[in-house]
PDB file with one MODEL, atoms N, CA, C and O in Angstrom:
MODEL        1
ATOM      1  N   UNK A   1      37.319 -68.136 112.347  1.00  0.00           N
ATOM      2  CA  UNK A   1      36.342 -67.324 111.655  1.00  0.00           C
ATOM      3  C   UNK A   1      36.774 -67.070 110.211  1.00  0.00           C
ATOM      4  O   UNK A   1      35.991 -67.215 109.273  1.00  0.00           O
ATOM      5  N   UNK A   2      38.128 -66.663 110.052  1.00  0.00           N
ATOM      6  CA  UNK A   2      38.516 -66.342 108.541  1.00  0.00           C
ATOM      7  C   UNK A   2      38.658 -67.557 107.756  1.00  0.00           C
ATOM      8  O   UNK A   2      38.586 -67.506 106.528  1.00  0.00           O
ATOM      9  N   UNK A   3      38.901 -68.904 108.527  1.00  0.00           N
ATOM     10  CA  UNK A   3      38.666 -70.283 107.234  1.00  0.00           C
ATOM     11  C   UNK A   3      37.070 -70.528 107.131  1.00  0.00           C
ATOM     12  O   UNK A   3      36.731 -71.303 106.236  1.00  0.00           O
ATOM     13  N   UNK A   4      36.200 -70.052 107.810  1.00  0.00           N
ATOM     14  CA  UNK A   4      34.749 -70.308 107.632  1.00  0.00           C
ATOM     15  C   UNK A   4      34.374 -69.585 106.699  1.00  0.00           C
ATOM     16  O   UNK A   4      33.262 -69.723 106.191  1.00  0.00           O
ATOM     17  N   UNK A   5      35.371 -68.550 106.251  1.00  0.00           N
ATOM     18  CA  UNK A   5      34.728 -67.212 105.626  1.00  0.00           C
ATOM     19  C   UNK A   5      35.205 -67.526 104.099  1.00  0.00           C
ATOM     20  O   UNK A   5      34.466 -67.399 103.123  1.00  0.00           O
ATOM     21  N   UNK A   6      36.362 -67.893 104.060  1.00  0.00           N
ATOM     22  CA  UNK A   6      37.107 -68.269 102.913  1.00  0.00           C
ATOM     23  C   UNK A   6      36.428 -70.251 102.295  1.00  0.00           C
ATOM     24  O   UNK A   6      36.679 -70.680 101.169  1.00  0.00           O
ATOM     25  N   UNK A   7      35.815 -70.871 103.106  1.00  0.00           N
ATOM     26  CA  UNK A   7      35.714 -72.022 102.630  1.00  0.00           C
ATOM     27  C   UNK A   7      34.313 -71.725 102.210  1.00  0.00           C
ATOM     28  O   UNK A   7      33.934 -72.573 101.402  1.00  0.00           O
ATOM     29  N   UNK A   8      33.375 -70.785 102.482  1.00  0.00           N
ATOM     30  CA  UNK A   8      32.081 -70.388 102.079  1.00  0.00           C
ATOM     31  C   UNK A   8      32.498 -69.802 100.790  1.00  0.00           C
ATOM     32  O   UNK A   8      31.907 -70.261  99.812  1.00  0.00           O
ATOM     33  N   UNK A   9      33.060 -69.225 100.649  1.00  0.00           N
ATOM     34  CA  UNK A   9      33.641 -68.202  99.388  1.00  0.00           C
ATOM     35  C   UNK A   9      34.189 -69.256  98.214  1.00  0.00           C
ATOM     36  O   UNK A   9      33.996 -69.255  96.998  1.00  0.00           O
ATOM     37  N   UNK A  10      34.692 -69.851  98.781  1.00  0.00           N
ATOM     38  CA  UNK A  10      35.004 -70.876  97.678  1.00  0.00           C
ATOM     39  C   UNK A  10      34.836 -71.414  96.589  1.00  0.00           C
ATOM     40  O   UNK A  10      34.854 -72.643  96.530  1.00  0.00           O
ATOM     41  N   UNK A  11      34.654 -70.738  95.590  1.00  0.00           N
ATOM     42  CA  UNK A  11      34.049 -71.498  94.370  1.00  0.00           C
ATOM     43  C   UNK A  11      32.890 -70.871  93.583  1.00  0.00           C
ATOM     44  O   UNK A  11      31.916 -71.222  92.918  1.00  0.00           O
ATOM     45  N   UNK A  12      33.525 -69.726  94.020  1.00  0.00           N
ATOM     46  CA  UNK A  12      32.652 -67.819  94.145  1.00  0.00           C
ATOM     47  C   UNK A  12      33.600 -67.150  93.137  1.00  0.00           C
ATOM     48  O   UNK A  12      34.819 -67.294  93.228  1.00  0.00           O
ATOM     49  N   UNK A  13      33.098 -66.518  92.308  1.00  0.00           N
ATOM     50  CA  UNK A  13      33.416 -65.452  91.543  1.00  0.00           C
ATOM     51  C   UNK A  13      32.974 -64.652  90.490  1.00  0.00           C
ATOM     52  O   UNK A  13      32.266 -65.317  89.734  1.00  0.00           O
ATOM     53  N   UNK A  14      33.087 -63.646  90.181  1.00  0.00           N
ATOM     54  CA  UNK A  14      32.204 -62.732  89.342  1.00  0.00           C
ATOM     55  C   UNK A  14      32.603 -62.925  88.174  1.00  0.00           C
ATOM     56  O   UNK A  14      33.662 -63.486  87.892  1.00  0.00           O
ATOM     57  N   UNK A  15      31.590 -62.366  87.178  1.00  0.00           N
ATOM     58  CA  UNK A  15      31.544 -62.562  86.057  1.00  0.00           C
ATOM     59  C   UNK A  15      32.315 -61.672  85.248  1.00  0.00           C
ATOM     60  O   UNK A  15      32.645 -62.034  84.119  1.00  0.00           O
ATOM     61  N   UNK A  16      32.642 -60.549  85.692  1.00  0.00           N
ATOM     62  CA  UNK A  16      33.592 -59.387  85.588  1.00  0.00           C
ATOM     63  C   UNK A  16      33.450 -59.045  83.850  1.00  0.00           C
ATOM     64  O   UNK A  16      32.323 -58.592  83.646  1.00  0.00           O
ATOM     65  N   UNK A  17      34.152 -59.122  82.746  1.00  0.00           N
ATOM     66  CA  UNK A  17      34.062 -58.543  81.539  1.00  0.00           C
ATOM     67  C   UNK A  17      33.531 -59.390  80.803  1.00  0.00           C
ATOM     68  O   UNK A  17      33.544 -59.208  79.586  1.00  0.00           O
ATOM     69  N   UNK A  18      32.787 -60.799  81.495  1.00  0.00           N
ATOM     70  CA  UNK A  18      31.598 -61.604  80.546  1.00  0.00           C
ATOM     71  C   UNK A  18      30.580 -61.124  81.153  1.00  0.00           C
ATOM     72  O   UNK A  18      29.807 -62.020  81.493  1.00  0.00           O
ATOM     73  N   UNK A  19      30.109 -59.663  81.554  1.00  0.00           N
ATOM     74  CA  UNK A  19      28.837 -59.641  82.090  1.00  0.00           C
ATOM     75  C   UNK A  19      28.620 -59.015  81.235  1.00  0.00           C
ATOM     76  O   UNK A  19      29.524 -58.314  80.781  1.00  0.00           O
ATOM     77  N   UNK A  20      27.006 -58.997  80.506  1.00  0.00           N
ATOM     78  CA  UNK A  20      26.665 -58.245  79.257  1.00  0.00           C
ATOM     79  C   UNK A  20      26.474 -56.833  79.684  1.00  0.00           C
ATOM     80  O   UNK A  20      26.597 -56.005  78.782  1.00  0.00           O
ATOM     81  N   UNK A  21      26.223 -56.424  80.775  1.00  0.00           N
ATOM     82  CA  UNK A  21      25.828 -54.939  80.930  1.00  0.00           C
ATOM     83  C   UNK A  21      27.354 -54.577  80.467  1.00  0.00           C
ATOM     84  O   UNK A  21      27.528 -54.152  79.325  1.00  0.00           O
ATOM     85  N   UNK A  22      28.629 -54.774  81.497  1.00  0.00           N
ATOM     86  CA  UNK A  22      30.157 -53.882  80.727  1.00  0.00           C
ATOM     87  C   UNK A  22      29.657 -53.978  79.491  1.00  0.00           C
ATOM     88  O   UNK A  22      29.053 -52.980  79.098  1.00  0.00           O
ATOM     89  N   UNK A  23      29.763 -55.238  78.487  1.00  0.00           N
ATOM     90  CA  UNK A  23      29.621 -54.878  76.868  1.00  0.00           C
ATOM     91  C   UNK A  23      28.642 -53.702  76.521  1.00  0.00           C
ATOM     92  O   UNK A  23      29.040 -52.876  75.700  1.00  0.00           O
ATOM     93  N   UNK A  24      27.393 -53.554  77.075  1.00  0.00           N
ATOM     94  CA  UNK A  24      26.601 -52.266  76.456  1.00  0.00           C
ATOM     95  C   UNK A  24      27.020 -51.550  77.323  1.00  0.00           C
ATOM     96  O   UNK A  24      26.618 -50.486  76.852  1.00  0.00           O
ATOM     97  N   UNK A  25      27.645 -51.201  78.469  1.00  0.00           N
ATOM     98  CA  UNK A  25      28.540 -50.025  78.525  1.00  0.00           C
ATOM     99  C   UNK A  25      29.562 -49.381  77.772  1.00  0.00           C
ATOM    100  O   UNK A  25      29.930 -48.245  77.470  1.00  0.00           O
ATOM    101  N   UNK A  26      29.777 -50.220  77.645  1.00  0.00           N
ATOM    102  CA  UNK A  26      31.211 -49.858  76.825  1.00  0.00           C
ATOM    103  C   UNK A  26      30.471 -49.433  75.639  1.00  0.00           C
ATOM    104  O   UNK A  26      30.815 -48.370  75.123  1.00  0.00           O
ATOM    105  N   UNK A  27      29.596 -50.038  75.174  1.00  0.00           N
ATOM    106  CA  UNK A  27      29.394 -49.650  73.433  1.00  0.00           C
ATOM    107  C   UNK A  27      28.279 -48.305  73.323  1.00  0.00           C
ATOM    108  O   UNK A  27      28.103 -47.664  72.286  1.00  0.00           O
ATOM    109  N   UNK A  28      27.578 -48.041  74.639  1.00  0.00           N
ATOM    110  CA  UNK A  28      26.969 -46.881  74.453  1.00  0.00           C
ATOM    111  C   UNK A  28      28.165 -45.963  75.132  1.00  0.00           C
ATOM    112  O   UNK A  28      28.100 -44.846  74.619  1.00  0.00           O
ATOM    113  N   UNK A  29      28.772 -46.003  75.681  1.00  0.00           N
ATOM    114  CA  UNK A  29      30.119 -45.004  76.387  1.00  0.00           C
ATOM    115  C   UNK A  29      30.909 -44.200  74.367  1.00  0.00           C
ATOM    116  O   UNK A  29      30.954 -43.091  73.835  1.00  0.00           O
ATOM    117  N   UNK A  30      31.393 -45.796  73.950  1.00  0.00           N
ATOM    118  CA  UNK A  30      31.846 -45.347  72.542  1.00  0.00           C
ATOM    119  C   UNK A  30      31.087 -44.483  72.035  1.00  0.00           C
ATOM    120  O   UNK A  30      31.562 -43.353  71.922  1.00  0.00           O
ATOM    121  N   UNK A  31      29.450 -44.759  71.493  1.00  0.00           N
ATOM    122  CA  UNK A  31      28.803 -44.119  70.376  1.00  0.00           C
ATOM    123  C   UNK A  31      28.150 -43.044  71.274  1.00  0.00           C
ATOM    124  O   UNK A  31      27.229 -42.501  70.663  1.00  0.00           O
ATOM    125  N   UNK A  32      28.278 -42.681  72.204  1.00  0.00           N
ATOM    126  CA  UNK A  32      28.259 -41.318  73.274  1.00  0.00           C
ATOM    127  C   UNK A  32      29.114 -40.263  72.921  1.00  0.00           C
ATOM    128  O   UNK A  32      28.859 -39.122  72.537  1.00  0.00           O
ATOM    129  N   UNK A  33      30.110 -40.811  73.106  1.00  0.00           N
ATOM    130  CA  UNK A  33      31.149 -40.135  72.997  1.00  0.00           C
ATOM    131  C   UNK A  33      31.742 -39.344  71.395  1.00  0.00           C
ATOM    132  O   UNK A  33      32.416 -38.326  71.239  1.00  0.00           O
ATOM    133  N   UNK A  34      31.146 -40.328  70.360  1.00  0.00           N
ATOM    134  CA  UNK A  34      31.623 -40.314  69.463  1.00  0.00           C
ATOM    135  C   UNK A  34      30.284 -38.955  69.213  1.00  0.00           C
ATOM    136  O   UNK A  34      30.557 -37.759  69.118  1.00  0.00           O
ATOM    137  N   UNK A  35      29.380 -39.332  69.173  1.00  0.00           N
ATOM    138  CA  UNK A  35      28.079 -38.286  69.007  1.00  0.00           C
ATOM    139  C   UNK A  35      28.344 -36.845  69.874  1.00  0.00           C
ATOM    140  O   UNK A  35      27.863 -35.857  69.319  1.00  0.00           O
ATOM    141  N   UNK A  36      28.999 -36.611  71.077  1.00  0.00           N
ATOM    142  CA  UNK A  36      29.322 -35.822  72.175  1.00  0.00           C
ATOM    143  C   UNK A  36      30.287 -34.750  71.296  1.00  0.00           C
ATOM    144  O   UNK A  36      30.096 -33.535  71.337  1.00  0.00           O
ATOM    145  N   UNK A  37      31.312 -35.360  70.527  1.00  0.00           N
ATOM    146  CA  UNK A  37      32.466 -34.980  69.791  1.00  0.00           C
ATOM    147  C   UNK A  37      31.599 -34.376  68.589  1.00  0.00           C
ATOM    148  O   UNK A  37      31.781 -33.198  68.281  1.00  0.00           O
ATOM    149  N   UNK A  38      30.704 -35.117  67.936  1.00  0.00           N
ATOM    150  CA  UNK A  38      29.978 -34.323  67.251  1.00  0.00           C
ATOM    151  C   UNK A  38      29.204 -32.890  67.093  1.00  0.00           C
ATOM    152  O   UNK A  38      29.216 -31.902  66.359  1.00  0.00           O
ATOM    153  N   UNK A  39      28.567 -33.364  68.168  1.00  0.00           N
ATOM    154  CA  UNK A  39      27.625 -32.547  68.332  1.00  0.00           C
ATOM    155  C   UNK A  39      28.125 -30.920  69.107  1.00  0.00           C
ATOM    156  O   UNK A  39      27.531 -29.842  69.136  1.00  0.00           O
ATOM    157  N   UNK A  40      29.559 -31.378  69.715  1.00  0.00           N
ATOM    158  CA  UNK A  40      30.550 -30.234  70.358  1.00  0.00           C
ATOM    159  C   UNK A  40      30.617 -29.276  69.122  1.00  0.00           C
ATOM    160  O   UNK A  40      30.161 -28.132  69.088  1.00  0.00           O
ATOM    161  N   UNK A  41      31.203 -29.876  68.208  1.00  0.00           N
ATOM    162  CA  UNK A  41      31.744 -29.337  66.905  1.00  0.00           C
ATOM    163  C   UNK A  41      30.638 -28.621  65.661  1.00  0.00           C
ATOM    164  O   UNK A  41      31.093 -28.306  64.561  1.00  0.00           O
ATOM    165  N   UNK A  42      29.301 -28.441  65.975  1.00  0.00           N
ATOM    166  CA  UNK A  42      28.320 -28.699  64.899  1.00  0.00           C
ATOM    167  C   UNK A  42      28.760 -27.120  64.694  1.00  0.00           C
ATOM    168  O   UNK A  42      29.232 -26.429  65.597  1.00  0.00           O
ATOM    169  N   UNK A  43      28.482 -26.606  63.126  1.00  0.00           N
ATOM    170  CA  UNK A  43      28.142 -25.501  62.600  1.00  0.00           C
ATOM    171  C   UNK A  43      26.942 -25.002  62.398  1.00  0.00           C
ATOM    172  O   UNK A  43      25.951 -25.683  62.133  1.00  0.00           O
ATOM    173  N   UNK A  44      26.962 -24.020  62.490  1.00  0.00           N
ATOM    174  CA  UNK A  44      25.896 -23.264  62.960  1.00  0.00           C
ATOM    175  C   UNK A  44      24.729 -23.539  61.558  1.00  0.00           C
ATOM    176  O   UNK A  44      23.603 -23.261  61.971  1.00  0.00           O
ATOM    177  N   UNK A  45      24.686 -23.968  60.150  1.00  0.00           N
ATOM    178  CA  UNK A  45      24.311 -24.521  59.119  1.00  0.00           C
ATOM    179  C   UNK A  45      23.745 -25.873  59.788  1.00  0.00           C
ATOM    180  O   UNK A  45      22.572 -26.035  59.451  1.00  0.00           O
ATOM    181  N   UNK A  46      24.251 -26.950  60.681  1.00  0.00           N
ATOM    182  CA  UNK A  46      23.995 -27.874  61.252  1.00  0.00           C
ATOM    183  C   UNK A  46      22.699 -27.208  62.240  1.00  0.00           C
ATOM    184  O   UNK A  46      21.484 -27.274  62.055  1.00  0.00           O
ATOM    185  N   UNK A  47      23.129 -26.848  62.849  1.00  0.00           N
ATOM    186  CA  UNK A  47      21.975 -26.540  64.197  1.00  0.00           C
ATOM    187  C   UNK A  47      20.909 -25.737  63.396  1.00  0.00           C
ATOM    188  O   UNK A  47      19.738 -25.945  63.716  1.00  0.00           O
ATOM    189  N   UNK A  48      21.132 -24.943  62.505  1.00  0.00           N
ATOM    190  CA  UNK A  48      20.079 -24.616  62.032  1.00  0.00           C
ATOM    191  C   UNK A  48      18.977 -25.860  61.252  1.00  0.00           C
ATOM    192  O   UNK A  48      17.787 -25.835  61.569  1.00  0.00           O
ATOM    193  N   UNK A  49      19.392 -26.726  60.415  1.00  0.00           N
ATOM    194  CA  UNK A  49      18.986 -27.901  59.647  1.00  0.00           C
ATOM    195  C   UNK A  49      18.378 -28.744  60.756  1.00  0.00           C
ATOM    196  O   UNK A  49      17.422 -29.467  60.474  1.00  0.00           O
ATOM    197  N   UNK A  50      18.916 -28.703  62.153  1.00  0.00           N
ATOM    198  CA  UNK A  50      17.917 -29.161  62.985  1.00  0.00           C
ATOM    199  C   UNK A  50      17.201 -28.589  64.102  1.00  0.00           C
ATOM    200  O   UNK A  50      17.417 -28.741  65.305  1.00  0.00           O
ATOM    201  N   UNK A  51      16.152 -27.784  63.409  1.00  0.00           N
ATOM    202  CA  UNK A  51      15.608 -26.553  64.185  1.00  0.00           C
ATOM    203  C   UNK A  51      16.366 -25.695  65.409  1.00  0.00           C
ATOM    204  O   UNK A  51      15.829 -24.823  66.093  1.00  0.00           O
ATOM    205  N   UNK A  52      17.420 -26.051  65.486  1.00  0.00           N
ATOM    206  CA  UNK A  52      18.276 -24.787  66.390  1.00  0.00           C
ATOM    207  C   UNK A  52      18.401 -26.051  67.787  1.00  0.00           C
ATOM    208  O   UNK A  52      19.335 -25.715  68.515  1.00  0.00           O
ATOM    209  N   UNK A  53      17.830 -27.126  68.205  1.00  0.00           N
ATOM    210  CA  UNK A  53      18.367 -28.330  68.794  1.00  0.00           C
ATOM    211  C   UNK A  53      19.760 -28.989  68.182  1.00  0.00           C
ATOM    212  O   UNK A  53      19.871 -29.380  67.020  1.00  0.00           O
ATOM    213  N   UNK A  54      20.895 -29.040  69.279  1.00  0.00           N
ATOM    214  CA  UNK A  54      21.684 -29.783  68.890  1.00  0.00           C
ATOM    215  C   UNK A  54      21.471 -31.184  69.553  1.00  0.00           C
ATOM    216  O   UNK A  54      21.759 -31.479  70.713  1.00  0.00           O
ATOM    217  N   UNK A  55      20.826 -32.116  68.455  1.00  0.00           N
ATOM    218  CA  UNK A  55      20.663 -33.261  68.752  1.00  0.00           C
ATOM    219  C   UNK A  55      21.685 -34.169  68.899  1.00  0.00           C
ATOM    220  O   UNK A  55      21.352 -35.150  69.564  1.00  0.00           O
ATOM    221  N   UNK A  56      22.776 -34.168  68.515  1.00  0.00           N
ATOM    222  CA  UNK A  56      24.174 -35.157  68.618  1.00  0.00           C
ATOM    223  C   UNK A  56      24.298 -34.870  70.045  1.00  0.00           C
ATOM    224  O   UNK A  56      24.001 -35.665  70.936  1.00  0.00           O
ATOM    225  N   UNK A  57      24.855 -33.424  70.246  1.00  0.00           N
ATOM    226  CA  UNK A  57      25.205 -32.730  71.408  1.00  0.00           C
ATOM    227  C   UNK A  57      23.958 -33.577  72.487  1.00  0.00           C
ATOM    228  O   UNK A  57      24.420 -34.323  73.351  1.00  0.00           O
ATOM    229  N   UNK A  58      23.262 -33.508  72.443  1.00  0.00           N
ATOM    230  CA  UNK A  58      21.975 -33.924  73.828  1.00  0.00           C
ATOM    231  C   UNK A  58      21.746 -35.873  73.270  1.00  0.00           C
ATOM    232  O   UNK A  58      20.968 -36.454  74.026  1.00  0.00           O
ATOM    233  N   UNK A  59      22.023 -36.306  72.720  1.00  0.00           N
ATOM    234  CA  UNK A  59      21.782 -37.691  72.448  1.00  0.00           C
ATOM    235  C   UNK A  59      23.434 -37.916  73.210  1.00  0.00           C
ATOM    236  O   UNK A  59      23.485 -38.918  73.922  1.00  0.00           O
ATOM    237  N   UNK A  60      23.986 -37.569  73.173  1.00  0.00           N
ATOM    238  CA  UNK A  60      25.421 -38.240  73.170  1.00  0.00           C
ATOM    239  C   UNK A  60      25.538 -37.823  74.608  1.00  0.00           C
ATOM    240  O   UNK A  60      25.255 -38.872  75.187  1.00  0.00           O
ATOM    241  N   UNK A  61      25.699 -37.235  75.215  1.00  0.00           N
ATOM    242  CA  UNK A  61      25.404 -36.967  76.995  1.00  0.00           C
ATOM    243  C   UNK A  61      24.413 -37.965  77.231  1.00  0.00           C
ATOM    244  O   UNK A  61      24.465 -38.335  78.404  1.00  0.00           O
ATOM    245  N   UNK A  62      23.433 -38.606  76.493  1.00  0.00           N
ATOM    246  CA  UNK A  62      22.508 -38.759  77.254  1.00  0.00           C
ATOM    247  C   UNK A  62      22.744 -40.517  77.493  1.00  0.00           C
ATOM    248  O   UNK A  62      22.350 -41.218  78.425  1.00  0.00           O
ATOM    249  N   UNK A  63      23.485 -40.867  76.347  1.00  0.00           N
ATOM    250  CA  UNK A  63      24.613 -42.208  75.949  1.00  0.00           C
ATOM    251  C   UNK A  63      25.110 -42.329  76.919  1.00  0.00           C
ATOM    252  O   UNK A  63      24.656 -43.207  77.653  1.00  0.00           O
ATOM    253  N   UNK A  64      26.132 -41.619  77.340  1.00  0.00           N
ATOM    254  CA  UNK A  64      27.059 -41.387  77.799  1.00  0.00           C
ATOM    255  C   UNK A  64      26.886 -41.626  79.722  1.00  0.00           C
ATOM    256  O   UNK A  64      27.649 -42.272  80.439  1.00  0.00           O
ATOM    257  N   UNK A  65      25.611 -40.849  80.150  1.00  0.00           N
ATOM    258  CA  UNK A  65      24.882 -40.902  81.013  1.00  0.00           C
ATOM    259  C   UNK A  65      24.730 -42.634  81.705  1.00  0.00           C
ATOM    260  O   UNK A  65      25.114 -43.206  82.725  1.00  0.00           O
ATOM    261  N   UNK A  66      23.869 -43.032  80.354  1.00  0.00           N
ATOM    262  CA  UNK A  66      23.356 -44.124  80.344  1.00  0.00           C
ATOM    263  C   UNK A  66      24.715 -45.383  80.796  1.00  0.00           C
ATOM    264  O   UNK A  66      24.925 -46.117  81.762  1.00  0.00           O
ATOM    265  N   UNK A  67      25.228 -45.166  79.815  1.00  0.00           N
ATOM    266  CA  UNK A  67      26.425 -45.956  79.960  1.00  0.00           C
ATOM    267  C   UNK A  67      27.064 -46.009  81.742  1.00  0.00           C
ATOM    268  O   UNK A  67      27.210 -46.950  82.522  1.00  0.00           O
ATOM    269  N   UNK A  68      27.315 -44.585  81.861  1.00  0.00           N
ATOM    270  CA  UNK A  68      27.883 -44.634  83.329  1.00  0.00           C
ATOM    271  C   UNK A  68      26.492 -45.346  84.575  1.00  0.00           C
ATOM    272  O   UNK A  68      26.785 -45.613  85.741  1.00  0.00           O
ATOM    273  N   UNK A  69      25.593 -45.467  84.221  1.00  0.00           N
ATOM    274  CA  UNK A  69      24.719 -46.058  85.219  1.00  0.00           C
ATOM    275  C   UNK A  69      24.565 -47.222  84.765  1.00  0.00           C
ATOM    276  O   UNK A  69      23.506 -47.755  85.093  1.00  0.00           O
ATOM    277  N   UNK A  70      25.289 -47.842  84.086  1.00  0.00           N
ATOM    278  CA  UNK A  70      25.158 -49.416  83.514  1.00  0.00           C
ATOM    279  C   UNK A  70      26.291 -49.564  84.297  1.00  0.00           C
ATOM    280  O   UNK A  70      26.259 -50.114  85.398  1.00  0.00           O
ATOM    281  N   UNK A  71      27.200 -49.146  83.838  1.00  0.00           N
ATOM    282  CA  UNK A  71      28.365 -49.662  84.397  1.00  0.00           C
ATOM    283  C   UNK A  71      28.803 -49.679  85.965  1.00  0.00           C
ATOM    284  O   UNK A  71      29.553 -50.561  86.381  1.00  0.00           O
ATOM    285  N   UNK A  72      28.272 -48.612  86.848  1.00  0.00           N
ATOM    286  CA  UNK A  72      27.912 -47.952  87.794  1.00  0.00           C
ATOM    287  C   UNK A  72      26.727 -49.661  88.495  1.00  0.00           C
ATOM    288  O   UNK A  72      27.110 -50.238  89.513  1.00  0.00           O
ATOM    289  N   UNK A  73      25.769 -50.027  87.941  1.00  0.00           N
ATOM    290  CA  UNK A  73      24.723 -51.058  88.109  1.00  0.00           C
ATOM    291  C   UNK A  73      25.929 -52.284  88.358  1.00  0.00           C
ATOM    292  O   UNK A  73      25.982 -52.756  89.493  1.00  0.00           O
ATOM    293  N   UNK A  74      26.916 -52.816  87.290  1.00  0.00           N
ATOM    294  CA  UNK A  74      27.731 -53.757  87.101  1.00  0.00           C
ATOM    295  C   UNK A  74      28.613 -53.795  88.257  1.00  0.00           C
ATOM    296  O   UNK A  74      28.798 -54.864  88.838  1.00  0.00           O
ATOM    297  N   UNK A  75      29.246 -52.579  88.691  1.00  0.00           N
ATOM    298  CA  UNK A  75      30.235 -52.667  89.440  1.00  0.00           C
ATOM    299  C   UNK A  75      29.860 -52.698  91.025  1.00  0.00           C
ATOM    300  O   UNK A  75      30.685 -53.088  91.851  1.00  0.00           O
ATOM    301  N   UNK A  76      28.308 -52.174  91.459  1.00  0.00           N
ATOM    302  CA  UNK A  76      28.166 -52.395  92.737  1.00  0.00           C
ATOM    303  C   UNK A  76      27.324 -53.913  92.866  1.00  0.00           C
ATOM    304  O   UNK A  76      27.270 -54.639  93.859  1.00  0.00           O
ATOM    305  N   UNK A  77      26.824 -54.081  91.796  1.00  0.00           N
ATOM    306  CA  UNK A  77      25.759 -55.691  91.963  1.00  0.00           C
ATOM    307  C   UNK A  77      26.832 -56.954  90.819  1.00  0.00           C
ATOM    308  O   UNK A  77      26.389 -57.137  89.685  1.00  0.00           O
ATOM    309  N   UNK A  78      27.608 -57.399  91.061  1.00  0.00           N
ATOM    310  CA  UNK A  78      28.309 -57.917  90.291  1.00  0.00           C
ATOM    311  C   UNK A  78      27.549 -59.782  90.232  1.00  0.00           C
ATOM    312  O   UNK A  78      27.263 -60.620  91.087  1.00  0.00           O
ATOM    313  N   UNK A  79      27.489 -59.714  88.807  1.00  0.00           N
ATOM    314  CA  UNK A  79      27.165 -61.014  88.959  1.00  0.00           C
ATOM    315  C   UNK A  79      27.923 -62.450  89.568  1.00  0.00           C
ATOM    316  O   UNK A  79      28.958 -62.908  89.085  1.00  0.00           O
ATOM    317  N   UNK A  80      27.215 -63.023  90.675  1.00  0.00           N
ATOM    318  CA  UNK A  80      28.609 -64.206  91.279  1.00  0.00           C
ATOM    319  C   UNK A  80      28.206 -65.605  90.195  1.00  0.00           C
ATOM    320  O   UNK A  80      27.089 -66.027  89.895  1.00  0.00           O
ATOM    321  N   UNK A  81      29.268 -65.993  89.863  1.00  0.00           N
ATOM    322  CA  UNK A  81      29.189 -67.217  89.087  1.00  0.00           C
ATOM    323  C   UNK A  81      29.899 -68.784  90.362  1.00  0.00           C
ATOM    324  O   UNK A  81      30.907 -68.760  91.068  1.00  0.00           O
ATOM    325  N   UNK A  82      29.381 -69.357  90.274  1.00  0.00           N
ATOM    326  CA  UNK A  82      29.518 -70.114  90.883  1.00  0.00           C
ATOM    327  C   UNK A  82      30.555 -71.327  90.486  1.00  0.00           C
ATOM    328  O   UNK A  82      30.274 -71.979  89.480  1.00  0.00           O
ATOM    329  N   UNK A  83      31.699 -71.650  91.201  1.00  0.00           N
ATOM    330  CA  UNK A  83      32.907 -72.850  90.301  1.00  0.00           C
ATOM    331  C   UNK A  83      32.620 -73.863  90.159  1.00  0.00           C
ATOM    332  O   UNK A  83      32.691 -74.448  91.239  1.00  0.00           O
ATOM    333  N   UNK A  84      32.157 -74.782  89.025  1.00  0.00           N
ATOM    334  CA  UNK A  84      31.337 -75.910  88.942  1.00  0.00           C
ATOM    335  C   UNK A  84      32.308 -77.103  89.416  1.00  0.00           C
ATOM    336  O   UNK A  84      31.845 -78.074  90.014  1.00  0.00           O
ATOM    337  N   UNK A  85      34.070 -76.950  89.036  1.00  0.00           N
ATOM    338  CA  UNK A  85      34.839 -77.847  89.460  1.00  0.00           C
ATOM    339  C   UNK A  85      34.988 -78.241  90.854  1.00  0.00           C
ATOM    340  O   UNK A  85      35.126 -79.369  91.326  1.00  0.00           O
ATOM    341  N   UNK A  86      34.932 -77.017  91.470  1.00  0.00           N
ATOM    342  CA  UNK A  86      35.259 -76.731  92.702  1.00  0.00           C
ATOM    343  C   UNK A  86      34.258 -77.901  93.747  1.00  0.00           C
ATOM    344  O   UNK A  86      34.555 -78.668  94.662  1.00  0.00           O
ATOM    345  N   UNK A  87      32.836 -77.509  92.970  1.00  0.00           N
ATOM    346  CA  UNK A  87      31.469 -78.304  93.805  1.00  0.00           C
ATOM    347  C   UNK A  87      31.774 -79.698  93.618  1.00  0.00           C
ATOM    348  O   UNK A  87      31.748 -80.322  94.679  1.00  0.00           O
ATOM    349  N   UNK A  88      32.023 -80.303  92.715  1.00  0.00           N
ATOM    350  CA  UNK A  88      32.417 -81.546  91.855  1.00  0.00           C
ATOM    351  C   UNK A  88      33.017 -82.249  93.090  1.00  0.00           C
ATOM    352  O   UNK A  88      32.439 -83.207  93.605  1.00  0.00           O
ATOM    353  N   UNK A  89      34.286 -81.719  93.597  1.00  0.00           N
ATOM    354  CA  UNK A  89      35.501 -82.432  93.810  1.00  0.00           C
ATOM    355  C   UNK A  89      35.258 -82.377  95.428  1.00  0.00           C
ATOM    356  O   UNK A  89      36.004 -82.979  96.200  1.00  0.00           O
ATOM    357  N   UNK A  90      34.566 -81.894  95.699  1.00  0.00           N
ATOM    358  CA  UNK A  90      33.792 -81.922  97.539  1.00  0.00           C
ATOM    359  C   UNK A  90      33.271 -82.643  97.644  1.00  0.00           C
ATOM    360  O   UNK A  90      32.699 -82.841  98.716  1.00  0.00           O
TER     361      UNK A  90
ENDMDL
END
């Protein structure tokens, strides 16, 4: 049963940090975070200039959010790439 399982598998593997969703994870996680840090920090001159909404503060959670359900999407549905050498030589 376990060589049936392993010779099916064969020539199987994920796409892991060439899958484009990690890249826009990662890059909305960064500019989340970076906006999050912002918007933590705003002066009260700031929040006023934007009607009393802290928009960094609520854009950057919302990045941030986003990001973790991308990445969250990537890590339970992983793309399988298939080994082209592998098929070749069978």
């Amino acid at each position: 049963m376990t060589e049936e399982r392993s010779a099916a598998g064969r020539g199987r593997r994920t796409a892991g940090a060439f899958d484009v969703r990690t890249v826009i994870a990662a890059l909305f996680a960064v500019y989340g975070l970076v906006l999050t840090v912002l918007g933590a920090g705003a002066s009260p001159e700031e929040l006023a200039r934007d009607v009393g909404v802290n928009i960094n503060l609520w854009a950057g959670v919302g990045m941030l959010v986003f990001a973790a359900l991308f990445g969250l999407w990537a890590w339970l549905r992983p793309i399988v790439v298939t080994d082209q050498s592998s098929e070749s030589s069978e």
